[in-house]
VOSE-772560 format. One record per atom (N, C-alpha, C, O): x, y, z; residue in three letters. Coordinates in steps of 0.001 Angstrom, whole numbers, padded with zeros to 6 digits, always signed. Layout:
XYZala
...
END
This chain:
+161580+203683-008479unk
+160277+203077-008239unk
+160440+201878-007300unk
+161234+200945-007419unk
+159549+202085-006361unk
+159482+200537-005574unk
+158640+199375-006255unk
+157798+199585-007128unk
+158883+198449-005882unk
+158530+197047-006331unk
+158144+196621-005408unk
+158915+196378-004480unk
+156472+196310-005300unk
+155886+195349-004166unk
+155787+193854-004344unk
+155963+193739-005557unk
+155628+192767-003911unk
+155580+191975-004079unk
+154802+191185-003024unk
+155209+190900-001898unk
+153843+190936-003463unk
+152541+190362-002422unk
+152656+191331-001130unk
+152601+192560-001130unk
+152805+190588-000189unk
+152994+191478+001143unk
+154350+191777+001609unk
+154554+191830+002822unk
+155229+191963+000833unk
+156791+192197+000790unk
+157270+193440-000152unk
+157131+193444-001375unk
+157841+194469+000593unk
+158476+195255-000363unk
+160011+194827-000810unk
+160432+194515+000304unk
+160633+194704-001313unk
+161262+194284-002396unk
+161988+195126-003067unk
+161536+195633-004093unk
+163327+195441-002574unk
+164016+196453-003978unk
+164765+196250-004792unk
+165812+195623-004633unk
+164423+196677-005689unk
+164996+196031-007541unk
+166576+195320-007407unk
+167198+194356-007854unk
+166747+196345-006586unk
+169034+195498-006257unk
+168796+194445-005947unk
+169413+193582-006572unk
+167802+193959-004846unk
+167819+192793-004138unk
+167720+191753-005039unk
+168465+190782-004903unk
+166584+191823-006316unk
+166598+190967-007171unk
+167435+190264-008080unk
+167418+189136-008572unk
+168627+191873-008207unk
+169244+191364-009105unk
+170637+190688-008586unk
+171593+190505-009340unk
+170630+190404-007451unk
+171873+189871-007084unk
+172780+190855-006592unk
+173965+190658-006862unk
+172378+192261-005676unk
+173614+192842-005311unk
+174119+192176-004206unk
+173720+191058-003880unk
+175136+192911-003497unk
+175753+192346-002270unk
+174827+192225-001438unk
+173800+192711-001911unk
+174638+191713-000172unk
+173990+191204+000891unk
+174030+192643+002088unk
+175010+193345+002336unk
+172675+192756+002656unk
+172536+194239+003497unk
+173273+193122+004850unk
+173663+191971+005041unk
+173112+194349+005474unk
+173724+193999+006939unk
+172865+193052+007797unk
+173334+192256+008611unk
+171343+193252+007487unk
+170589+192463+008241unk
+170506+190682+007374unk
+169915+189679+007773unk
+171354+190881+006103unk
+171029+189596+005784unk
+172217+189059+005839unk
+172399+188060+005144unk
+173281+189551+006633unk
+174724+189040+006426unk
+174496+188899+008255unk
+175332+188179+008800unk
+173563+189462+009061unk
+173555+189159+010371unk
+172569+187727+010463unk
+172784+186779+011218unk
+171822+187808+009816unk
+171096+186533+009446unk
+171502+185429+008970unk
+171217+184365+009519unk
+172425+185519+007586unk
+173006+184268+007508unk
+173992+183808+009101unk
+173940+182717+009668unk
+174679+184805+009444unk
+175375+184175+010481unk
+174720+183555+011865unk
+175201+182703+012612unk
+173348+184327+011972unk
+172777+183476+013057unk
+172705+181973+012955unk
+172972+181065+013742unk
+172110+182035+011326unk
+171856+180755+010671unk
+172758+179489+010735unk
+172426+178368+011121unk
+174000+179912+010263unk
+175271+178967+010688unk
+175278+178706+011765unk
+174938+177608+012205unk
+175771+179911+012609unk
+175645+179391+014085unk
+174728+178056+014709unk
+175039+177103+015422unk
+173714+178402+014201unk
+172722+177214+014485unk
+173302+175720+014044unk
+173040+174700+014680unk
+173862+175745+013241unk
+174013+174482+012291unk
+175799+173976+013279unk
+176205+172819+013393unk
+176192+174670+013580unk
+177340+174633+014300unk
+177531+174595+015561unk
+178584+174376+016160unk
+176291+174855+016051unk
+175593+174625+017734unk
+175354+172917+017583unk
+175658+172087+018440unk
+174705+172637+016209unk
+174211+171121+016161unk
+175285+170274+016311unk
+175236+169329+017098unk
+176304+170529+015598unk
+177629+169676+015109unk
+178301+169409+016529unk
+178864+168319+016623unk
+178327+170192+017584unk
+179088+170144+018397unk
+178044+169538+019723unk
+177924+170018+020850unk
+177249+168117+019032unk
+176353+167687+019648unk
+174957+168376+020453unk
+174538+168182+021593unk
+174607+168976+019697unk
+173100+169632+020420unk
+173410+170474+021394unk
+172914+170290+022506unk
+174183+171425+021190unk
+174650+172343+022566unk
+173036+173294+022189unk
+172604+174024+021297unk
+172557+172696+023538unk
+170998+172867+023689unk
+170830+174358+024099unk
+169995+175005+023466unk
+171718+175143+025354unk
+171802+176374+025556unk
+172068+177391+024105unk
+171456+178457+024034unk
+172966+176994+023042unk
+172935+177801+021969unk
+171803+178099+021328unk
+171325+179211+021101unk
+171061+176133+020813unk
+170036+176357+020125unk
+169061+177062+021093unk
+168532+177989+020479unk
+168672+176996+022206unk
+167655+178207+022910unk
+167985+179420+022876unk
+167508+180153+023742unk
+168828+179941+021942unk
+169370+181247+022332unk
+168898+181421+020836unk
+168059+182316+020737unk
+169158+180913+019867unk
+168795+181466+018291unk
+167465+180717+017851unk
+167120+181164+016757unk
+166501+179633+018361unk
+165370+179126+018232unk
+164753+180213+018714unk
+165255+181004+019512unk
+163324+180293+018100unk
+162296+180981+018968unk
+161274+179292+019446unk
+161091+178328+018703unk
+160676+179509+021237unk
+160234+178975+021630unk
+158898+178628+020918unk
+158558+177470+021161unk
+158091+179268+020151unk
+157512+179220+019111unk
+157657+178591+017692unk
+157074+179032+016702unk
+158273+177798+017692unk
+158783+177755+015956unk
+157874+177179+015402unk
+157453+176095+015804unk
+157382+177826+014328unk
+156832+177204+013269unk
+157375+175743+011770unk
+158141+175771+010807unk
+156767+175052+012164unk
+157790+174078+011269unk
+157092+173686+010399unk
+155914+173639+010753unk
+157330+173270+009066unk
+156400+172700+007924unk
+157806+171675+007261unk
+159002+171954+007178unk
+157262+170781+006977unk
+158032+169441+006239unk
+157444+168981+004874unk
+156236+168962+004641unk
+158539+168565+003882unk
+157670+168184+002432unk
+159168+167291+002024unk
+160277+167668+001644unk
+158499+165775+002349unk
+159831+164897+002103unk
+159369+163376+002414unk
+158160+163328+002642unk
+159939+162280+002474unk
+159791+161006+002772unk
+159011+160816+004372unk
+159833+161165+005219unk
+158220+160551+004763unk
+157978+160029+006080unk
+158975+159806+007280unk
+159877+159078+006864unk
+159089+159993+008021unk
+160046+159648+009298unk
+161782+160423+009047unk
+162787+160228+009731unk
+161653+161114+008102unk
+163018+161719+007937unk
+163235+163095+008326unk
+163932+164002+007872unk
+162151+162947+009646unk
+162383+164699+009817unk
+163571+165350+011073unk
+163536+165812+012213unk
+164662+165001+009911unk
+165780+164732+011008unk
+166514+166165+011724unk
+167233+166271+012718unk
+165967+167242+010705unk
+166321+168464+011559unk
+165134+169332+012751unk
+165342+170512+013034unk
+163811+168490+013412unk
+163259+168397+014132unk
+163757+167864+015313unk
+164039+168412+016379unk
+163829+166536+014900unk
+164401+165976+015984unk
+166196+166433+016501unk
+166733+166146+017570unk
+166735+167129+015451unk
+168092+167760+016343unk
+167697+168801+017086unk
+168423+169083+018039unk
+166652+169506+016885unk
+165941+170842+017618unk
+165567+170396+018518unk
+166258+170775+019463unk
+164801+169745+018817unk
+163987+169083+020100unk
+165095+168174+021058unk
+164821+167872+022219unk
+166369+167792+020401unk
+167137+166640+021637unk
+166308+165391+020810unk
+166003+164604+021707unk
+166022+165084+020074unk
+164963+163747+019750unk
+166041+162788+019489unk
+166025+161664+019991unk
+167134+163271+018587unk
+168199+163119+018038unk
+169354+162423+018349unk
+169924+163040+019248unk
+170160+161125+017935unk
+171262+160560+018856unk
+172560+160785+018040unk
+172562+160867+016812unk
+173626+160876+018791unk
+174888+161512+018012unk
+175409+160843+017004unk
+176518+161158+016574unk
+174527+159579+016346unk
+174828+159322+014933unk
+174232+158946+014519unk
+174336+157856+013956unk
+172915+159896+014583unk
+171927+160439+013418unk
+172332+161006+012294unk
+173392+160655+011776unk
+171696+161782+011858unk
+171627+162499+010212unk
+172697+164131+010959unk
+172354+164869+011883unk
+173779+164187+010244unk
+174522+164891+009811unk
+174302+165829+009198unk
+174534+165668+008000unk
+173886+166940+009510unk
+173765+168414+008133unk
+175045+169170+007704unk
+175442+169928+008589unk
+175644+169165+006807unk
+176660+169982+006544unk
+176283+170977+005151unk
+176351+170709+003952unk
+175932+172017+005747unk
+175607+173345+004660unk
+176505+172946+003500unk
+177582+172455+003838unk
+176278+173059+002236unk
+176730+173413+001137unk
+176788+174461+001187unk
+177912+174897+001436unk
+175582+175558+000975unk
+174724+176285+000136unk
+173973+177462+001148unk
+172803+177227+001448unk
+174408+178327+001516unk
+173688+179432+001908unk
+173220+180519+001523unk
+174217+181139+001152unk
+172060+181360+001322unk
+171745+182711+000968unk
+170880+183065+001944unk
+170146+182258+002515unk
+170916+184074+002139unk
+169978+185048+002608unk
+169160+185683+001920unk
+169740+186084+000911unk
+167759+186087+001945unk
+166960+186687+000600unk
+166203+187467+001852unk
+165707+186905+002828unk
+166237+189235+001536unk
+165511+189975+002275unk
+166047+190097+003911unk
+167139+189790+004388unk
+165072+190556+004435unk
+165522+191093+005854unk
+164941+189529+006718unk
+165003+189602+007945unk
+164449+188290+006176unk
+163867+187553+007088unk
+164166+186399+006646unk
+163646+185553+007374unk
+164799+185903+005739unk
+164239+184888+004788unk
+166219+184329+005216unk
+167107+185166+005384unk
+166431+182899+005291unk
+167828+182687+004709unk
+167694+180773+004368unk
+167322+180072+005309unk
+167923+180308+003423unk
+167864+179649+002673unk
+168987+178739+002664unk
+169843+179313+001991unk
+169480+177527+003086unk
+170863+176611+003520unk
+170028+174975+002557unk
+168927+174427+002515unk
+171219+174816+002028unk
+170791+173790+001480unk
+172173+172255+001210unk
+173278+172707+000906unk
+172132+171088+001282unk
+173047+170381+001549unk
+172609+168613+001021unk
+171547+167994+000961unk
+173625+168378+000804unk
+173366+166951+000598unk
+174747+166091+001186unk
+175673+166651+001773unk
+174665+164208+000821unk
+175176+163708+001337unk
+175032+162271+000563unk
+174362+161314+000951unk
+175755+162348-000523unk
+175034+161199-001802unk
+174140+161140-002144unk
+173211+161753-001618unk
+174016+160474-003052unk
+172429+159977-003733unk
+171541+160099-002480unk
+172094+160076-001380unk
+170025+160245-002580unk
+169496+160145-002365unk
+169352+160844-000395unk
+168579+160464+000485unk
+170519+162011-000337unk
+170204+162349+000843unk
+170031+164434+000759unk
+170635+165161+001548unk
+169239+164886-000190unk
+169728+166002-000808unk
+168294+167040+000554unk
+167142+166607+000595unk
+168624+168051+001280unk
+167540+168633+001691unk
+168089+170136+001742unk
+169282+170424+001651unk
+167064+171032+001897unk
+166704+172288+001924unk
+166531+173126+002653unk
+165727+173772+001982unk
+166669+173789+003735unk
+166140+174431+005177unk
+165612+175824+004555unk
+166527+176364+003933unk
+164607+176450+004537unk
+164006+177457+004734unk
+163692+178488+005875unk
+162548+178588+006318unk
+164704+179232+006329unk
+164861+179899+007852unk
+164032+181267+007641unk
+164187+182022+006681unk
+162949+181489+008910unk
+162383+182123+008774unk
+162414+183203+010238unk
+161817+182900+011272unk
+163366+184705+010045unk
+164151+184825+011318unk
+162962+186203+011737unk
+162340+186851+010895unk
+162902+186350+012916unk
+162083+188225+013310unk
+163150+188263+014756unk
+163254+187572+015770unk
+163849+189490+014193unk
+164353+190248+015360unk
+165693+189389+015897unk
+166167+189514+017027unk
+166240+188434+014786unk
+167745+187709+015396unk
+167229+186601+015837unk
+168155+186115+016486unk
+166335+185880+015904unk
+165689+185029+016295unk
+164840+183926+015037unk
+163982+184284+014231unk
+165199+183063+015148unk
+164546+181991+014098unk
+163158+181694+014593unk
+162955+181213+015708unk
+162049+182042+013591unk
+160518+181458+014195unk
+160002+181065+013134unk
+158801+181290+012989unk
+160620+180476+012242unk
+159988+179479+011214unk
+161229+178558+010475unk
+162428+178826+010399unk
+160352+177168+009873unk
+161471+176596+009378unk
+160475+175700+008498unk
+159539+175041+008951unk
+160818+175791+007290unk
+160048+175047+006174unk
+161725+173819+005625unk
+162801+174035+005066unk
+160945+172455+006277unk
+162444+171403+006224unk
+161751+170783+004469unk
+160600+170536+004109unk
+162911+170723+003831unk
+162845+170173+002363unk
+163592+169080+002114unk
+164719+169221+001638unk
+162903+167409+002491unk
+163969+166533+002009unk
+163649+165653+000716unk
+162607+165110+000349unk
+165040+165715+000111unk
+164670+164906-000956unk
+164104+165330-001904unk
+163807+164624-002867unk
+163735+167097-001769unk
+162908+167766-003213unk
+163622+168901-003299unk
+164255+169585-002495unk
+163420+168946-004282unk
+164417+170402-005032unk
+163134+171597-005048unk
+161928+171469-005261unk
+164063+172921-004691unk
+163129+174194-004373unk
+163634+175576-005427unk
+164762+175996-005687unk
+162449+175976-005813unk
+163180+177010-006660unk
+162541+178022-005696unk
+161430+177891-005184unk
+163183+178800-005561unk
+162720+179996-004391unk
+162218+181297-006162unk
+162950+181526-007125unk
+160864+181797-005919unk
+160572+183356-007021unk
+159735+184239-005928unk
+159110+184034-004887unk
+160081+185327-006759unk
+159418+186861-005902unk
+158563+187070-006945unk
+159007+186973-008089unk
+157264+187374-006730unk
+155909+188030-007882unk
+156284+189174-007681unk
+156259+189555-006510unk
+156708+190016-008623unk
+156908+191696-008258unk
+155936+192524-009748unk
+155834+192565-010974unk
+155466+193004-008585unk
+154240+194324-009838unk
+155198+195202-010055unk
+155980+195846-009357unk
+154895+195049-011506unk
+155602+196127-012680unk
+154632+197226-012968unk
+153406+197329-012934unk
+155781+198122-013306unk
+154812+199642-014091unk
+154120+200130-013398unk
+153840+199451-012410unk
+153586+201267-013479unk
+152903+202795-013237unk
+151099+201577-012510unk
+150783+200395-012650unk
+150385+202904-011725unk
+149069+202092-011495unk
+148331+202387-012287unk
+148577+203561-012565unk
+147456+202000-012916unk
+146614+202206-013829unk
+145580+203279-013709unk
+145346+203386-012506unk
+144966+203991-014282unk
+144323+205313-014088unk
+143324+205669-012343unk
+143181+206487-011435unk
+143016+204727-012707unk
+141742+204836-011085unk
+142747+204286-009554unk
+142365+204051-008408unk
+143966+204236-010106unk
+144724+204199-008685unk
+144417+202396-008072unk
+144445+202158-006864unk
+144190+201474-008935unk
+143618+200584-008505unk
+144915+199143-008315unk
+145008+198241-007483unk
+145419+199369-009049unk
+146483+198639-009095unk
+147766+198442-009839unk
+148460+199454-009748unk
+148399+197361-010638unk
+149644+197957-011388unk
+149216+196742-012624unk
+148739+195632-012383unk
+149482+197214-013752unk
+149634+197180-014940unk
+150205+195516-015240unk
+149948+194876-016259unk
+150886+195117-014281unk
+151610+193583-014425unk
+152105+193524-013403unk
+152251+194382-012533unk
+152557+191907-013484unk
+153569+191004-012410unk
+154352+191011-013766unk
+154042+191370-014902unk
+155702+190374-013108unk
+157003+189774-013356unk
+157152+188711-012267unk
+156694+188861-011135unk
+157985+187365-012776unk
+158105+186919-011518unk
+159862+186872-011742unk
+160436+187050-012817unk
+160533+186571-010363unk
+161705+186261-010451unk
+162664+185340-009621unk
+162433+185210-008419unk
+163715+184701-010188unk
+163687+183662-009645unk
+164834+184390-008483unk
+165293+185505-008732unk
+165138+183819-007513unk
+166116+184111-006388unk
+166789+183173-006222unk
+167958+183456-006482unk
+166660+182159-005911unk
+166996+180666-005512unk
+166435+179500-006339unk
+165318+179245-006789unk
+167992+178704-006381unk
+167121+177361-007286unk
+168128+176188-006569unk
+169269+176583-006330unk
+167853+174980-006256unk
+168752+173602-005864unk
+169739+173483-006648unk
+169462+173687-007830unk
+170423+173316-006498unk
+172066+173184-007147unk
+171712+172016-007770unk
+171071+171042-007375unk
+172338+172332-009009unk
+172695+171313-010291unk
+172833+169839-010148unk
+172511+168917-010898unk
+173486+169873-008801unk
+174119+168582-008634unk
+173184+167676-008244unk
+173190+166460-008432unk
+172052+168630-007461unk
+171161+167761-006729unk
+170186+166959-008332unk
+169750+165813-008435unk
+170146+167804-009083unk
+169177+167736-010418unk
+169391+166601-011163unk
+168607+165850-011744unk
+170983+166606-011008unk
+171589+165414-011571unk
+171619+164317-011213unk
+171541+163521-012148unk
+171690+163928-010354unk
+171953+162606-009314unk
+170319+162336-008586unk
+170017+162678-007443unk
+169537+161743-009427unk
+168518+161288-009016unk
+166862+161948-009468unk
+166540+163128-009605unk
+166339+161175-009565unk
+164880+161349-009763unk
+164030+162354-008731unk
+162870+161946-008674unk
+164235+163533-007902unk
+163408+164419-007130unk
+162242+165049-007656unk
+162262+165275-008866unk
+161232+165381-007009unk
+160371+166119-006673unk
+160611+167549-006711unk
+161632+167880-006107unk
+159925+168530-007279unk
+160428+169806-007303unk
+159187+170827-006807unk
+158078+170707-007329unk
+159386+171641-005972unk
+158638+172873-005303unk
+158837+173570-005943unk
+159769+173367-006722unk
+157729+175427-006051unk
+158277+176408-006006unk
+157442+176984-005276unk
+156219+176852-005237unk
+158424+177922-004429unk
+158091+178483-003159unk
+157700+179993-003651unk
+158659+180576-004156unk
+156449+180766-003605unk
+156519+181897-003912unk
+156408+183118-002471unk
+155513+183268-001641unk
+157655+183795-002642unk
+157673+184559-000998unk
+157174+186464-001698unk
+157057+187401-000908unk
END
């Protein structure tokens, strides 16, 4: 049986933690790449090669800390804010999820949103903890073909422990 989930199909392995498909193991690596284009000072030709000229960006964090904007744009000076991935997953064919901190009070989230090898969204998370869940309709459709019997929700992603521990945050949940 397939499992829909809002406007996402969704298959039951994916939920439960199997290995990673090819398109999400090509995805996490675009993803790095990006983060490793940054490190080696804004090598601006890389990031135009895995940015889409389009990007969609959304921020949920302290005022003026939107420090992985300004490494995208060049805004950025070479001893600015530092990202070093902890924490990577990939979820689905679009979705890859990097998350990192840097002591107290420097904990953020990247939400990569890729079509076709190409990054065209980015939901930046500083300073708040994200639990990533999938709504997936359960069971048979109900007689008149109208819909399904229940949701389940499930979780995919949650902020590492550490972040939970070390300080007072704000907490999201993102439903994809």
């Amino acid at each position: 049986m397939k499992q829909i989930c809002r406007n996402r199909e969704v298959k039951p392995e994916r939920i439960s933690g199997a290995p990673c498909s090819e398109q999400e193991d090509s995805n996490r690596k675009i993803v790095k790449s990006l983060y490793k284009a940054l490190c080696r000072g804004g090598d601006t030709v890389e990031v135009e090669k895995i940015v889409g000229k389009d990007l969609e960006w959304w921020y949920h964090g302290p005022p003026h800390w939107h420090h992985m904007m300004k490494a995208l744009t060049g805004k950025s000076t070479r001893d600015c804010f530092e990202f070093r991935p902890r924490r990577t997953k990939a979820i689905g064919d679009d979705l890859v999820i990097v998350e990192g901190w840097e002591g107290v009070g420097e904990h953020w989230v990247h939400v990569w949103g890729l079509k076709q090898g190409i990054i065209s969204q980015l939901r930046e998370y500083f300073n708040t903890l994200i639990t990533v869940v999938v709504v997936v309709r359960v069971g048979d459709h109900d007689e008149d073909g109208g819909g399904c019997k229940g949701e389940e929700e499930a979780r995919l992603w949650r902020s590492t422990s550490w972040a939970r521990v070390h300080g007072s945050l704000p907490e999201l949940v993102l439903v994809i």
